[in-house]
MDTraj code that builds the backbone (N, CA, C; nanometers):
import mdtraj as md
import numpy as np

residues = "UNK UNK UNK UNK UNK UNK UNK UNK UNK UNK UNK UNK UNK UNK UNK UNK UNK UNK UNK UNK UNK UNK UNK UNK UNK UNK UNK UNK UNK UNK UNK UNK UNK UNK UNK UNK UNK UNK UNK UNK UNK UNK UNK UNK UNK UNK UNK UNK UNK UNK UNK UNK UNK UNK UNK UNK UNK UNK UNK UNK UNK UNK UNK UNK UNK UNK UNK UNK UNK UNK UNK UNK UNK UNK UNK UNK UNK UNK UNK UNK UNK UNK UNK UNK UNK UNK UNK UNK UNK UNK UNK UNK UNK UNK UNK UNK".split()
xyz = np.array([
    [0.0845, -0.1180, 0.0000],
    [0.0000, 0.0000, 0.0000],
    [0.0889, 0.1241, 0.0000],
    [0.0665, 0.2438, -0.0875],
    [0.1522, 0.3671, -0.0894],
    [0.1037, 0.4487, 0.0165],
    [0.1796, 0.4609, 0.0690],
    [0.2199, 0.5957, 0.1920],
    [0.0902, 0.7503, 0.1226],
    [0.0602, 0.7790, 0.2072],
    [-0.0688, 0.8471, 0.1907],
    [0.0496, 1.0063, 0.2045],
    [0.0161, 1.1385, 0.1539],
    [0.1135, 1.1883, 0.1949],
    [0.0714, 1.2740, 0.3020],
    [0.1629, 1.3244, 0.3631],
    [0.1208, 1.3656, 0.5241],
    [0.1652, 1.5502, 0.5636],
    [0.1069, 1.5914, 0.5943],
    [0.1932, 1.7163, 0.6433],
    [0.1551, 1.7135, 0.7937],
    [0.2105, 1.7536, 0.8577],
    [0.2223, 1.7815, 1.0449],
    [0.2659, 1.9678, 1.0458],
    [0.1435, 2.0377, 1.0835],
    [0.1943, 2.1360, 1.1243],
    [0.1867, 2.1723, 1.2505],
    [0.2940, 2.2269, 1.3318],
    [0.3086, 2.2431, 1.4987],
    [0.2964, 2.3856, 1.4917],
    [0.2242, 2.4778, 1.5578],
    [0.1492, 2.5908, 1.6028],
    [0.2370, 2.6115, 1.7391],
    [0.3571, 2.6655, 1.7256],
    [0.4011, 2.6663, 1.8637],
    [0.4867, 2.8862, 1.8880],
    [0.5493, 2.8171, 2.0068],
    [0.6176, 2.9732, 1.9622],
    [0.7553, 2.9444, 2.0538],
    [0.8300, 3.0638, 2.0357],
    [0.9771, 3.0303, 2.0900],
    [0.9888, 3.0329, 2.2004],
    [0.9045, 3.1089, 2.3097],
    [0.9306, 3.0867, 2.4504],
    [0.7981, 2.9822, 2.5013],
    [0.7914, 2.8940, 2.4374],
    [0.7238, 2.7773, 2.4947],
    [0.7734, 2.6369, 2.5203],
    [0.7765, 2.5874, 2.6426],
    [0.8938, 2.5110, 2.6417],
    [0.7883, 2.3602, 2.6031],
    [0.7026, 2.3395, 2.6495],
    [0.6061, 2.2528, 2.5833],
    [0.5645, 2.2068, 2.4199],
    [0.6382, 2.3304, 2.3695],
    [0.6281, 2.2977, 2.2071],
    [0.8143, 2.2677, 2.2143],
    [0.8602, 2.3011, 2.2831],
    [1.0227, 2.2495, 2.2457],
    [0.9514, 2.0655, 2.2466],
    [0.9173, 2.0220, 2.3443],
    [0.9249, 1.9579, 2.3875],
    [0.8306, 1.8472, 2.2710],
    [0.7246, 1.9078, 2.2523],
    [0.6414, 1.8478, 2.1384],
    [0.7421, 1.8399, 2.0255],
    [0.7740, 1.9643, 1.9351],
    [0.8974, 1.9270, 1.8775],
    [0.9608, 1.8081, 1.8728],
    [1.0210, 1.7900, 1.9697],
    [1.1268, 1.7072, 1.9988],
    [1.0664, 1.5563, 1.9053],
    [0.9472, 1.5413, 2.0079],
    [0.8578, 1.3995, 2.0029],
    [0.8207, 1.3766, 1.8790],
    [0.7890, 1.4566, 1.8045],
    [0.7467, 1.4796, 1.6377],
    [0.8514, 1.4504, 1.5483],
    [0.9827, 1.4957, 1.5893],
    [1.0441, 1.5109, 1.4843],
    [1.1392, 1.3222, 1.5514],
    [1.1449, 1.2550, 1.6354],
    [1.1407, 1.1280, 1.6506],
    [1.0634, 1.0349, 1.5709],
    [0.9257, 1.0798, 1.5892],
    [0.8587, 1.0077, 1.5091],
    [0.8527, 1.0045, 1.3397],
    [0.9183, 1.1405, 1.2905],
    [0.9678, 1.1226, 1.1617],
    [1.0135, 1.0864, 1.1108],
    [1.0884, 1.0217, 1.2110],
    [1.2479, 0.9404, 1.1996],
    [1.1866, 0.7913, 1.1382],
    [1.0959, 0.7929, 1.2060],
    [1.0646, 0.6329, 1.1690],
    [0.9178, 0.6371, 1.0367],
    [0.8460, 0.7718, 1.0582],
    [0.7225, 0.7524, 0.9391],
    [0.7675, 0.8873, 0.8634],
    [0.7842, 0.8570, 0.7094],
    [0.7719, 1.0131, 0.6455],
    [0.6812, 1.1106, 0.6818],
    [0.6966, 1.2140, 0.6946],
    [0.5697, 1.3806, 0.6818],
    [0.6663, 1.4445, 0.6538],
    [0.6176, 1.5836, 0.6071],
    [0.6314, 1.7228, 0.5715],
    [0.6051, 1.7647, 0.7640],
    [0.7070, 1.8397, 0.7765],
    [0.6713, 1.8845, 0.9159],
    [0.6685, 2.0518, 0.8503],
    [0.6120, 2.1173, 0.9291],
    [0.5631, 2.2731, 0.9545],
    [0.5678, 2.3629, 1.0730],
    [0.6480, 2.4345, 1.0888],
    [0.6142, 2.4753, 1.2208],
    [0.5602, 2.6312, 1.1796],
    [0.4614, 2.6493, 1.2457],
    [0.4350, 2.8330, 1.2526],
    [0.4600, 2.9048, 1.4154],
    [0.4993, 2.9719, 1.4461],
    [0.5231, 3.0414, 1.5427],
    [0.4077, 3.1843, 1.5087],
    [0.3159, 3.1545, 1.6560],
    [0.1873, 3.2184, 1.6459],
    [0.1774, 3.3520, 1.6424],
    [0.3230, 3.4124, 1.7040],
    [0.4205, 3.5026, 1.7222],
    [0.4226, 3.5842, 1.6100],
    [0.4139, 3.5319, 1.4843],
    [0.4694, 3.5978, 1.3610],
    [0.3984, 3.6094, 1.2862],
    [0.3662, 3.6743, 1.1494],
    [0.3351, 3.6838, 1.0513],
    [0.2801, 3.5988, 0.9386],
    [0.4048, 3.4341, 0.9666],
    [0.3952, 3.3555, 0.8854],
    [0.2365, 3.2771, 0.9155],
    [0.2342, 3.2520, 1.0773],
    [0.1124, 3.2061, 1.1141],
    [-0.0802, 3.2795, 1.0846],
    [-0.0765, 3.2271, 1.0347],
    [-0.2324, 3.2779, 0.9835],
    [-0.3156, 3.3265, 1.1236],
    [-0.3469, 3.4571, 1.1023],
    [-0.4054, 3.5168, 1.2088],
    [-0.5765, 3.4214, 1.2894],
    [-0.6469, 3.3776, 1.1734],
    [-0.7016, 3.3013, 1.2786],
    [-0.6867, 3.1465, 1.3658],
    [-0.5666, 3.1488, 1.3318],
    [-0.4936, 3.0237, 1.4221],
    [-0.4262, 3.0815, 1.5390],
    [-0.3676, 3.1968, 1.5026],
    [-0.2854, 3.2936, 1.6203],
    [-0.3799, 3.2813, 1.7188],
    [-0.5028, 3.3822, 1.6718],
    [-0.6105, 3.4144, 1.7723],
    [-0.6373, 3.2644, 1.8630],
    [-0.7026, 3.1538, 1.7808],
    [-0.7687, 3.0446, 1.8250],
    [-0.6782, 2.9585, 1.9364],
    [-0.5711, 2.9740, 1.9003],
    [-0.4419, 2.8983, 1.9703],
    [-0.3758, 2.9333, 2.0807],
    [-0.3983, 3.0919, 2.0660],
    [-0.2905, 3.1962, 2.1535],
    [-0.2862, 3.1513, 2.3041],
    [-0.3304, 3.0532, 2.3510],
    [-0.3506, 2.9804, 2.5299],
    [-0.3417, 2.8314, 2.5132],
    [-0.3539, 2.8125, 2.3854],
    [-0.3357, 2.6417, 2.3663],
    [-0.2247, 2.5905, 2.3606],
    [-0.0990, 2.6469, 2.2654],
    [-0.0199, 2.5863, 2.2152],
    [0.0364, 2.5037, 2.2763],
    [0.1619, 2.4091, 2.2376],
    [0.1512, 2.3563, 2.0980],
    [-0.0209, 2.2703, 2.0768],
    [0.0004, 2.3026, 1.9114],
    [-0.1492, 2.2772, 1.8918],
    [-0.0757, 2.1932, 1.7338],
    [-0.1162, 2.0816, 1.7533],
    [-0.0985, 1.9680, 1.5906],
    [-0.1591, 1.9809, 1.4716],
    [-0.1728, 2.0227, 1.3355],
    [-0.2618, 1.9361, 1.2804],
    [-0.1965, 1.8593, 1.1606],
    [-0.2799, 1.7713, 1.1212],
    [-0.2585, 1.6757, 1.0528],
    [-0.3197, 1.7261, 0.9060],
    [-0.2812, 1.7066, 0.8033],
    [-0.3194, 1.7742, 0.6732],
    [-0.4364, 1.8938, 0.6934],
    [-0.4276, 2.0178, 0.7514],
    [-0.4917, 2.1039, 0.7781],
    [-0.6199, 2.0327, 0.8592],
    [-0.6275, 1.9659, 0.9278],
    [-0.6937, 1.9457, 1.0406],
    [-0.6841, 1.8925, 1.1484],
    [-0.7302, 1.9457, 1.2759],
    [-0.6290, 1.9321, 1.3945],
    [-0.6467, 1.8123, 1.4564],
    [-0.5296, 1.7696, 1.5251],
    [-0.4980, 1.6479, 1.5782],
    [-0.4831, 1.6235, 1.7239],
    [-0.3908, 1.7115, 1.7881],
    [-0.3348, 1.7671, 1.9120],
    [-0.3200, 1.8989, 1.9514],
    [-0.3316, 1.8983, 2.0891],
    [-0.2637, 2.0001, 2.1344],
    [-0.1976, 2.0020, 2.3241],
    [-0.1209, 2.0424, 2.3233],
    [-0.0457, 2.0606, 2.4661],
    [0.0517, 1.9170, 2.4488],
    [0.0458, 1.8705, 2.4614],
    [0.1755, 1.7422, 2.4741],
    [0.1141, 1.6638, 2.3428],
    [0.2558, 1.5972, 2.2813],
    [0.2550, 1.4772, 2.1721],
    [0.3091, 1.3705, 2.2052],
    [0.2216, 1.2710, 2.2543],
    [0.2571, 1.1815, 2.2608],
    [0.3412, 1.0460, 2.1599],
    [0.4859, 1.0096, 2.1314],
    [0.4900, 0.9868, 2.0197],
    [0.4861, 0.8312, 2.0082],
    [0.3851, 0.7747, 2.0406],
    [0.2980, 0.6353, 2.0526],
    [0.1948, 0.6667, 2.0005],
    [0.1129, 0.7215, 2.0414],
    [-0.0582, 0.8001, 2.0068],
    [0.0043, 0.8904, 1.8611],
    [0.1417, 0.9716, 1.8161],
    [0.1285, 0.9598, 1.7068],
    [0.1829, 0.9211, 1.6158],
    [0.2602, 0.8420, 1.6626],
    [0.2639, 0.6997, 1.5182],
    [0.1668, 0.6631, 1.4962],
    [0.0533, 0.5916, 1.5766],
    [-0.0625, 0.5648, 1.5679],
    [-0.1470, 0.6237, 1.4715],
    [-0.1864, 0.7855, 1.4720],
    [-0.2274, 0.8250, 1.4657],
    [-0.1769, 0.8471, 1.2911],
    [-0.0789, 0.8377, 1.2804],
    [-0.0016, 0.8021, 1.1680],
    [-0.0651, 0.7153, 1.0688],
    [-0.0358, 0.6118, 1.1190],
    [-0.0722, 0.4574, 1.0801],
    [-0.2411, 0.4457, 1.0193],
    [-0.2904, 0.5316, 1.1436],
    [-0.4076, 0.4788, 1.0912],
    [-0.4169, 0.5908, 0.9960],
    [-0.3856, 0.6741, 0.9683],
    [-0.4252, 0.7747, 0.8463],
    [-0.4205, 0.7510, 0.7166],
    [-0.2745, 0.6852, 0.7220],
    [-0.2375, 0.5906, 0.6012],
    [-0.3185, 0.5211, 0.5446],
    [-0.3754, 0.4244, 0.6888],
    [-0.5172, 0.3174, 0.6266],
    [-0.6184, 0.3617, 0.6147],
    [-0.6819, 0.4521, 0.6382],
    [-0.8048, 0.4773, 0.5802],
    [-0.8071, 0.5989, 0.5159],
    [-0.7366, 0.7217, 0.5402],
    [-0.7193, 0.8973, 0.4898],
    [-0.8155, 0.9055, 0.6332],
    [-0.8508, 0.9100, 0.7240],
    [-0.8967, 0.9750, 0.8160],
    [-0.8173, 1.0315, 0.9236],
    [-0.8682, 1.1322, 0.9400],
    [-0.7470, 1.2098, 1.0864],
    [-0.8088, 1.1747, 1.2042],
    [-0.8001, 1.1024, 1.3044],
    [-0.8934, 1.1092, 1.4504],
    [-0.8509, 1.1685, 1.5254],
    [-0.8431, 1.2601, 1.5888],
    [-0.7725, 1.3518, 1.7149],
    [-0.7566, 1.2201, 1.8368],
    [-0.6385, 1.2928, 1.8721],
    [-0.5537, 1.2665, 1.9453],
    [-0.5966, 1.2911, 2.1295],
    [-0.6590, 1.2177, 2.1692],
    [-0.7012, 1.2395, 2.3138],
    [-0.6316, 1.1992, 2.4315],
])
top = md.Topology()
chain = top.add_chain()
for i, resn in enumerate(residues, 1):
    res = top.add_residue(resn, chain, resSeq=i)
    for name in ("N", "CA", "C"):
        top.add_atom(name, md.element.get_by_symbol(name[0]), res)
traj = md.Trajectory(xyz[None], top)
């Protein structure tokens, strides 16, 4: 079966040590499943203002091909998983 393709974008900002930390766990799990990773820093410009707004107390906040997955810790079991199953069916299930 071909690899479905994936983007992961992380919604974080630089003085958050919880998105270091998500980071971290994400980019492990890349190691072992391909994605496109993304990061926007809510901070800036690059991040689309109604994610800034929506996020601005959440971060880090996940999503999975423009729809969201996680937020506050990434677990990187729940998302390989979360991985896996995307592959098999194209569905995103958030991450609880």
């Amino acid at each position: 079966m071909a690899s479905r393709l994936k983007t992961l974008t992380l919604f974080s900002s630089s003085t958050c040590s919880l998105c270091t930390t998500a980071k971290d766990s994400i980019l492990k799990v890349q190691k072992q499943q391909p994605f496109k990773l993304v990061v926007l820093d809510i901070h800036k410009q690059e991040c689309p203002k109604e994610f800034a707004d929506k996020y601005m107390f959440d971060i880090p906040v996940v999503h999975l091909n423009d729809q969201f997955l996680t937020q506050h810790r990434v677990q990187e079991d729940k998302l390989s998983e979360a991985l896996k199953k995307f592959d098999q069916t194209g569905l995103v299930e958030k991450i609880k």
